[in-house]
C-alpha positions in Angstrom: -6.2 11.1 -6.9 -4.5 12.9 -4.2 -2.6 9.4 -2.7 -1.3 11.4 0.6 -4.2 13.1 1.4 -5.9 10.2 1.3 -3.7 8.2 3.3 -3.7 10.8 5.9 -7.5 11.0 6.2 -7.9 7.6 6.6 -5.2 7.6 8.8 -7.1 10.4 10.9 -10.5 8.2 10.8 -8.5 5.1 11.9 -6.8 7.2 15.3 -10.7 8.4 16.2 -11.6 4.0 15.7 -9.0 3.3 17.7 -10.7 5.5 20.6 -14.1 3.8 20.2 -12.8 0.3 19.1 -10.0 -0.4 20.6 -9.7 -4.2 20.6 -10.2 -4.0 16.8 -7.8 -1.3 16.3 -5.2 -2.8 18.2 -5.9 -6.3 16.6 -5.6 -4.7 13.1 -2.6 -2.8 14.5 -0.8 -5.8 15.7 -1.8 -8.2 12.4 -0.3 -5.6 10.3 2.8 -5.4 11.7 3.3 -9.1 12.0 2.0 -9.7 8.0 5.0 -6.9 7.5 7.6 -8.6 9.6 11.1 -9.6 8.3 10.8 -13.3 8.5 11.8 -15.2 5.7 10.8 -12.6 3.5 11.7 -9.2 3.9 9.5 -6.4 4.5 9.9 -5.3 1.5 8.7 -7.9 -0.1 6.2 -8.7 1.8 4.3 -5.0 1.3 5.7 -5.7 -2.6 2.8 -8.6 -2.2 0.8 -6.4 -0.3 0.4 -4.5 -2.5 0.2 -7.0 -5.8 -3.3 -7.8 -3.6 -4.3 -4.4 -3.3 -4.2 -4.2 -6.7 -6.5 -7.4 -6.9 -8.8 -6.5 -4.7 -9.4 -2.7 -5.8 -8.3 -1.3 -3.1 -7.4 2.8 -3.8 -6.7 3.1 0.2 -4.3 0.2 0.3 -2.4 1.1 -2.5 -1.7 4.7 -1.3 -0.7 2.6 2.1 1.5 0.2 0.8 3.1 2.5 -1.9 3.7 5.4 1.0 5.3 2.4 2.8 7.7 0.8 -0.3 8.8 4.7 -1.0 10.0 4.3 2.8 11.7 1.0 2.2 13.7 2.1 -1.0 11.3 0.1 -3.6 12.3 1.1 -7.3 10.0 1.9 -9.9 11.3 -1.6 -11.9 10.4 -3.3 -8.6 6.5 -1.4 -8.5 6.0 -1.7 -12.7 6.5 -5.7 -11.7 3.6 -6.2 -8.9 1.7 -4.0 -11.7 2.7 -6.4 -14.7 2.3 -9.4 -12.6 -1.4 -8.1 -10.3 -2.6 -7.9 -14.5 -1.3 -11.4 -15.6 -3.5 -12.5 -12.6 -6.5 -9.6 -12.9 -6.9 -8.8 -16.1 -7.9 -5.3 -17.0 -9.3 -3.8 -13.7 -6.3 -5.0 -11.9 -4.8 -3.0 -14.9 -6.7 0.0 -14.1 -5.1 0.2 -10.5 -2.0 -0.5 -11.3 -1.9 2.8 -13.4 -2.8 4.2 -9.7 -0.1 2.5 -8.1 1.8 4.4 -10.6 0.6 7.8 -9.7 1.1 6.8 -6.1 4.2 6.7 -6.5 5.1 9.5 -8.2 3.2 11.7 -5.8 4.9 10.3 -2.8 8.4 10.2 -4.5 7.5 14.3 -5.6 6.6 14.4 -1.8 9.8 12.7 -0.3 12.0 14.6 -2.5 11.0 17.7 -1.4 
């Protein structure tokens, strides 16, 4: 899985939506940043639990997303391997099956924001 390429070809799709649906966009647009808000959580935990439900609900896209976003944020690998450990205590073995990807997520974006 190519995480980045991904993330910026959905990315690309989700600029042309936001041309023909632009209510939805910026509805999506403005729930996203408020379910990311420091509040009494940080942001980074809050895309830590993001991500614990991407996991969850098999989502490739959202784990590229969310891992692309806790690279930004300083998230360590000990920090990642524990959404993994914990998205399997509550999934089982598919949830982990993604949480190997989350893994590979983050090692291509770290590569990527090292370079």
């Amino acid at each position: 899985m190519e995480f980045d390429a991904r993330t910026r070809a959905i990315s690309t799709e989700m600029k042309r939506m936001r041309q023909t649906q632009p209510v939805v966009m910026s509805a999506f647009s403005s729930l996203a940043s408020a379910g990311t808000a420091d509040g009494a959580l940080s942001r980074k935990t809050r895309e830590l639990i993001a991500l614990g439900i991407a996991i969850a609900g098999r989502c490739d896209d959202c784990i590229g997303f969310h891992v692309k976003a806790l690279v930004k944020l300083g998230a360590t690998r000990e920090e990642l391997e524990d959404v993994v450990g914990t998205a399997v205590y509550m999934g089982g073995g598919p949830s982990m099956m993604y949480g190997m990807h989350v893994m590979m997520a983050l090692d291509e974006f770290t590569a990527k924001d090292s370079e």
